[in-house]
C-alpha positions in Angstrom: -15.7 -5.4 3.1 -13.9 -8.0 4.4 -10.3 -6.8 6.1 -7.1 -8.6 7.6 -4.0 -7.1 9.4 -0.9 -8.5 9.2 1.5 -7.6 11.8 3.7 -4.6 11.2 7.2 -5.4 9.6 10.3 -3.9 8.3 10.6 -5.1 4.9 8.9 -2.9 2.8 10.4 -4.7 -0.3 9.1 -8.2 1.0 5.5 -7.3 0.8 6.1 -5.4 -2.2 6.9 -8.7 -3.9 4.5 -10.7 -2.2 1.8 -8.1 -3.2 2.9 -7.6 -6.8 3.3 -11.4 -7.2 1.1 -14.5 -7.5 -0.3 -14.5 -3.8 0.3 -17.6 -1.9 -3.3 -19.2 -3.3 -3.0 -17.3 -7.3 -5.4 -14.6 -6.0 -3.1 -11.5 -7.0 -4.8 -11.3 -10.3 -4.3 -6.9 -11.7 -1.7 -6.1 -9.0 -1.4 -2.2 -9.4 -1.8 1.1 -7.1 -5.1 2.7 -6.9 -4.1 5.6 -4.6 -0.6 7.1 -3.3 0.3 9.4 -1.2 1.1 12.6 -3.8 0.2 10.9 -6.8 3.2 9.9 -8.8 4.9 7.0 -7.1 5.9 4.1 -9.8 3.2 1.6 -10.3 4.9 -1.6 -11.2 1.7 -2.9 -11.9 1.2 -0.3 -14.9 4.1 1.0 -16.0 6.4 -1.4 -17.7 9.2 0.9 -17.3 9.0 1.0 -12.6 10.2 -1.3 -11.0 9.6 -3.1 -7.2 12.9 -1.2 -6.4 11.6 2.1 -7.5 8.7 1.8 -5.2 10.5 0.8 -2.3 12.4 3.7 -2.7 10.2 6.0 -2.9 8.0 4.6 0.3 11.2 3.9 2.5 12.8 7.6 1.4 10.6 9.4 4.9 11.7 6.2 7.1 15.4 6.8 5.7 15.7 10.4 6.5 14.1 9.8 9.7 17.4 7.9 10.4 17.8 6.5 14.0 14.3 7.5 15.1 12.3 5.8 12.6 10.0 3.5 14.1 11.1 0.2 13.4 8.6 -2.2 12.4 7.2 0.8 9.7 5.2 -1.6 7.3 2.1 -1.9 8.0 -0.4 -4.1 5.5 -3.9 -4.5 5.8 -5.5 -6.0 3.0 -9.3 -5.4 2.0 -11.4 -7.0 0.0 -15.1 -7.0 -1.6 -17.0 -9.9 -0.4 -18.1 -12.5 -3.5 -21.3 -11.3 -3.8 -20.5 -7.6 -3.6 -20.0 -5.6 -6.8 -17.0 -4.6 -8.8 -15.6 -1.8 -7.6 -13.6 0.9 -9.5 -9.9 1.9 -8.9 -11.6 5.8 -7.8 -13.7 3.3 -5.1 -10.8 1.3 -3.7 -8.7 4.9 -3.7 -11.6 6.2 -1.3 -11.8 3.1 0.8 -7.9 2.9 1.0 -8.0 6.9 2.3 -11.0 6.2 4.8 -8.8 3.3 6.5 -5.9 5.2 6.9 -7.8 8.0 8.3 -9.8 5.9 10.6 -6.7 4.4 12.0 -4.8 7.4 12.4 -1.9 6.4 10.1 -2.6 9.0 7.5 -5.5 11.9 8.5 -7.2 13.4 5.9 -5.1 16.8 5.0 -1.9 15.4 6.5 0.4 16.0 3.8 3.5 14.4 6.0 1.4 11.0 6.9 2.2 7.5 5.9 3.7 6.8 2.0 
């Protein structure tokens, strides 16, 4: 596994459209969710019928309730990937991965059903 961490940000719908578009080098080839948070978030990726704004919704809706103390820089993007000789992994593979980072790093904890969107 090869990983890189981009510095937190704010714009939620930015790196939504970075990450559901080309990529800066045409290496955004199947953009599309492997895991959410409960399940049923849009998947622009699948779903002809969501939409970018739909999923920024639904991942901003915790940081707008939070109101004034939301943290302000609440994006936070780390991209993973197989290395070229590594084998094809499965959605269920990347799903497991994606949970074992954010548990690692504290941002969601296994069980924590308030943690990160």
């Amino acid at each position: 596994m090869i990983a890189n961490i981009v510095k937190p940000g704010h714009k939620t719908r930015g790196v939504l459209n970075y990450l559901y578009g080309p990529g800066r080098a045409n290496e955004h080839t199947d953009p599309h969710l492997v895991a959410s948070f409960d399940g049923f978030a849009p998947d622009p990726g699948r779903d002809p019928d969501a939409t970018l704004a739909q999923l920024a919704t639904v991942l901003d809706m915790r940081v707008k309730q939070a109101g004034h103390k939301a943290p302000k820089n609440h994006v936070w993007h780390c991209s993973i990937r197989a290395a070229p000789e590594d084998r094809h992994l499965t959605d269920d593979e990347w799903a497991t991965i994606a949970r074992r980072v954010l548990n690692a790093t504290g941002i969601a904890p296994a069980g924590d059903p308030d943690a990160c969107r």
